[in-house]
N, C-alpha and C positions, 0 to 999 in steps of 0.2 A: 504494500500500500504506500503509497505518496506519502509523504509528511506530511501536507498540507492536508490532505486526505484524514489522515490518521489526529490530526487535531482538529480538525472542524467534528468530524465522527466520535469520538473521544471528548471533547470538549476540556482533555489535559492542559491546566495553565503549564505555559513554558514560561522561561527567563529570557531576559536580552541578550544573552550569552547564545543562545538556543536558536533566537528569533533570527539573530545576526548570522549563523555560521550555517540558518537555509535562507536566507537572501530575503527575508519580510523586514529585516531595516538596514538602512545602510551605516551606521552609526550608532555609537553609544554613547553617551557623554555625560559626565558626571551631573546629577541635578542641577547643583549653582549656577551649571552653565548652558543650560537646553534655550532661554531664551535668546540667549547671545549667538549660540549656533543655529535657530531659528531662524533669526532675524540676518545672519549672515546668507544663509541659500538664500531666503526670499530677496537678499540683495541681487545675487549673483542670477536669479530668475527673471527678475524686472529689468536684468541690463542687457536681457536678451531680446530679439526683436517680438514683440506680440503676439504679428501671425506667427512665427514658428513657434511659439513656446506653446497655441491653439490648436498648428498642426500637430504639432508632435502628441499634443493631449488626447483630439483626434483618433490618432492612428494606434498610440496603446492602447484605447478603448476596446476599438474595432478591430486591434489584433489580437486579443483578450475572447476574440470571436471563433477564432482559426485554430487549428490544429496544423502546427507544425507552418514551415516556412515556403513550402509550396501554395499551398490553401491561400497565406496571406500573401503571395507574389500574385497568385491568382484575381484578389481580391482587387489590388494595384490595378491589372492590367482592367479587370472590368469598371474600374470610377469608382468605385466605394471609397475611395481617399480623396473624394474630391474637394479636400482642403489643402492637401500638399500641391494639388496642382494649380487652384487661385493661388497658392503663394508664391509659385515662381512665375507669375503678372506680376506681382505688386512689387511697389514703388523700394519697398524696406530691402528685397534680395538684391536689389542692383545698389544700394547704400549700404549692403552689408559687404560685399562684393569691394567696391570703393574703397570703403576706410581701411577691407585688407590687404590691397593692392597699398592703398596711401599709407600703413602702416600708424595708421590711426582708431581711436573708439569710434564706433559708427554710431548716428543720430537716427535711432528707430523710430518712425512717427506712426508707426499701425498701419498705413494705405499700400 
């Protein structure tokens, strides 16, 4: 049985020790300091551009659907991702594009 499997079925509390070493978090951090490290990723998420941080939300969802990496190549080729693909129109991939060519932060505006 799956882990995942085996604790939803089970309903055995695990530890963050436990949590961490099958991949349900990515981190551990002492308490004093979870908001500090909170508020650090939500940094490092907002300085991403919008649409992708939308797309990308998007597509774990719906790849959350699939079985295996065919299924969800599949899924691509028929438009079911059809957020990845508005994203490379918009305005923000050719500024993101830019400022790593200019070797600059890029100025994400959402369009």
């Amino acid at each position: 049985m799956e882990a995942g499997h085996e604790i939803l079925l089970t309903c055995d509390p695990i530890d963050a020790e436990k949590a961490l070493s099958l991949g349900l978090l990515n981190s551990i951090v002492p308490r004093s300091e979870v908001l500090t490290e909170a508020r650090r990723l939500a940094d490092k998420i907002v300085a991403c551009a919008p649409l992708a941080i939308q797309g990308t939300k998007q597509s774990a969802m719906l790849g959350l659907q699939h079985r295996g990496n065919a299924a969800a190549m599949q899924a691509q080729t028929d438009g079911q991702y059809d957020i990845l693909e508005a994203m490379f129109r918009r305005s923000d991939i050719k500024e993101g594009l830019r400022a790593f060519l200019e070797k600059r932060n890029p100025n994400f505006e959402g369009r």
